[in-house]
NUDO-301424 format. One record per residue (C-alpha): residue number from 1; residue in one letter; x, y negated, z. Coordinates in nm, 4 decimals. Layout:
BEGIN
{rec NUM,'A',{X,Y,Z}} ...
//
This chain:
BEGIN
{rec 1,'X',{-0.3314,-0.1806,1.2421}} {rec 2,'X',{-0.4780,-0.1594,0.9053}} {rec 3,'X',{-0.2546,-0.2489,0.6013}} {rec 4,'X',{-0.2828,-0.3612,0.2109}} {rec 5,'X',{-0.0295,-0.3345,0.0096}} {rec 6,'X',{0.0207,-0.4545,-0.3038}} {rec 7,'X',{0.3660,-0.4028,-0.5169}} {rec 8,'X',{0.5369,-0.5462,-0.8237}} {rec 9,'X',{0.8580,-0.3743,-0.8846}} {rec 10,'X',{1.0441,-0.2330,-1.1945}} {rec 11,'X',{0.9218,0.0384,-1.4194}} {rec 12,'X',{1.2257,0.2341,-1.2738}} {rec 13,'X',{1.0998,0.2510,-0.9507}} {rec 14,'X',{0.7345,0.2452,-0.9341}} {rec 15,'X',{0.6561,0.6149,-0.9138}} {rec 16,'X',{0.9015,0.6611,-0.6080}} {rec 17,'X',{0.6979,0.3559,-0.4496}} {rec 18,'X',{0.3790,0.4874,-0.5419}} {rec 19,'X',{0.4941,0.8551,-0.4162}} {rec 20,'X',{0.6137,0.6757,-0.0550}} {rec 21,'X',{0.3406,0.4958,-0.0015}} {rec 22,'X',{0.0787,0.8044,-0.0917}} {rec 23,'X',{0.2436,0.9592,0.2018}} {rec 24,'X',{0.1169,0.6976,0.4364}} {rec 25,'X',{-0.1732,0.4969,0.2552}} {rec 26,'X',{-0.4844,0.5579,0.0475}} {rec 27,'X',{-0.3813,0.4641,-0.3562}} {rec 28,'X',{-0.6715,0.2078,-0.4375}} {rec 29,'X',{-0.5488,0.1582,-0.7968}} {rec 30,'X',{-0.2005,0.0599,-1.0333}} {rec 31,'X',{0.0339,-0.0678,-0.7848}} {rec 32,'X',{-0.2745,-0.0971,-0.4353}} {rec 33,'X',{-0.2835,0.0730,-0.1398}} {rec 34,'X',{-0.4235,0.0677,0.2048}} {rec 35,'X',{-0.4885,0.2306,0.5109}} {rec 36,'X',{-0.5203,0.2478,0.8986}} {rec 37,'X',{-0.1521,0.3292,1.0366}} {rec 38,'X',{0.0533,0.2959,1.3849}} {rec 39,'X',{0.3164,0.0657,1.4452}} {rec 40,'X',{0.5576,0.3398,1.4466}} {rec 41,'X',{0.4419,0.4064,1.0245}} {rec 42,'X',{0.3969,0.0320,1.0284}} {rec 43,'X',{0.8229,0.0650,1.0602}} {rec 44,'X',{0.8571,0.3065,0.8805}} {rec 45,'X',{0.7023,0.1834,0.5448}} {rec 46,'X',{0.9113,-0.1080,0.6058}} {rec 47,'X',{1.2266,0.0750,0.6286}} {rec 48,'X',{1.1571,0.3389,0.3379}} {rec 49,'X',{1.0129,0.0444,0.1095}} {rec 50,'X',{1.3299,-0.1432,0.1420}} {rec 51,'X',{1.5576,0.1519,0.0776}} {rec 52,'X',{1.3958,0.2195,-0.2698}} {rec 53,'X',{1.3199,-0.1135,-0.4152}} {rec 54,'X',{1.5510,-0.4245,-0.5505}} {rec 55,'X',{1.5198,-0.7058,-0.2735}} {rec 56,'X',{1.6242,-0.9552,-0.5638}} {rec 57,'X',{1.3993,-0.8600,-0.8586}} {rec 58,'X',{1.0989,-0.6523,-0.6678}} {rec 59,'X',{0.8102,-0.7667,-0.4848}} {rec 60,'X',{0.6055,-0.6019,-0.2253}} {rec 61,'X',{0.3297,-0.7470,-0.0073}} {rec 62,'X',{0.1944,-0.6522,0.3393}} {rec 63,'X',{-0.0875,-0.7613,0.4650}} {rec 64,'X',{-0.1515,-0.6718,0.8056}} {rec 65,'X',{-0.4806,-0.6367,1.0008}} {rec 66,'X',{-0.5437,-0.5464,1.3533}} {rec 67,'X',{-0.8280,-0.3292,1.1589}} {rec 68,'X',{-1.0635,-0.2110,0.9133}} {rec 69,'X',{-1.3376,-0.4315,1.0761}} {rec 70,'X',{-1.1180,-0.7696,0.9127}} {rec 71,'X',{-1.1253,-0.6426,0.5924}} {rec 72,'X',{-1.3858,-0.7644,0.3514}} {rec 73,'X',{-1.3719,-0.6686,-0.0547}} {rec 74,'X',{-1.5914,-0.7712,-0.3112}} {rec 75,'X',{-1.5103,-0.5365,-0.6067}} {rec 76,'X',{-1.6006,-0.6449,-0.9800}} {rec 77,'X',{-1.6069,-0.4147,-1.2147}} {rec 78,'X',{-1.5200,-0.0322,-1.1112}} {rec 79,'X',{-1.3753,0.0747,-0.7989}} {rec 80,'X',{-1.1028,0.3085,-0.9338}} {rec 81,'X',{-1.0080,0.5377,-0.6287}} {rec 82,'X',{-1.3105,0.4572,-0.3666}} {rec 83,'X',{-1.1976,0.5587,0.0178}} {rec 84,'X',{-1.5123,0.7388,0.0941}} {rec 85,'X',{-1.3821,1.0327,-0.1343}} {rec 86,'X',{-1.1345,1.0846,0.1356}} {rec 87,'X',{-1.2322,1.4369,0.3268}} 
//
């Protein structure tokens, strides 16, 4: 499945989300990533994700496709961290 993810969480806690998420996903830019993952990392993220942040003041969201293919993005302005640098 391929996954966005886009966070909102205190200043506190945003470089261990940003460091957890790196492990897993491609950083598109401040607080964006996304990626082509199983269902097993699909778990995972969920797990880890709700482990670091504050369920009552944080916000994370996940938006699942079955793949790449689904995804369309019209970009205004600079793409920050483009995924075709990826080796």
């Amino acid at each position: 499945m391929y996954l966005l993810v886009v966070y909102d969480v205190d200043v506190n806690r945003v470089n261990k989300v940003h460091k957890f998420l790196k492990t897993y996903l491609h950083w598109r830019q401040n607080s964006v990533f996304e990626g082509e993952i199983s269902r097993a990392q699909f778990n995972e993220i969920k797990s880890g994700l709700k482990e670091l942040i504050d369920e009552t003041s944080d916000s994370i969201l996940i938006y699942r496709l079955p793949n790449k293919n689904y995804l369309y993005i019209d970009i205004i302005g600079i793409e920050k961290n483009p995924i075709e640098f990826i080796i």
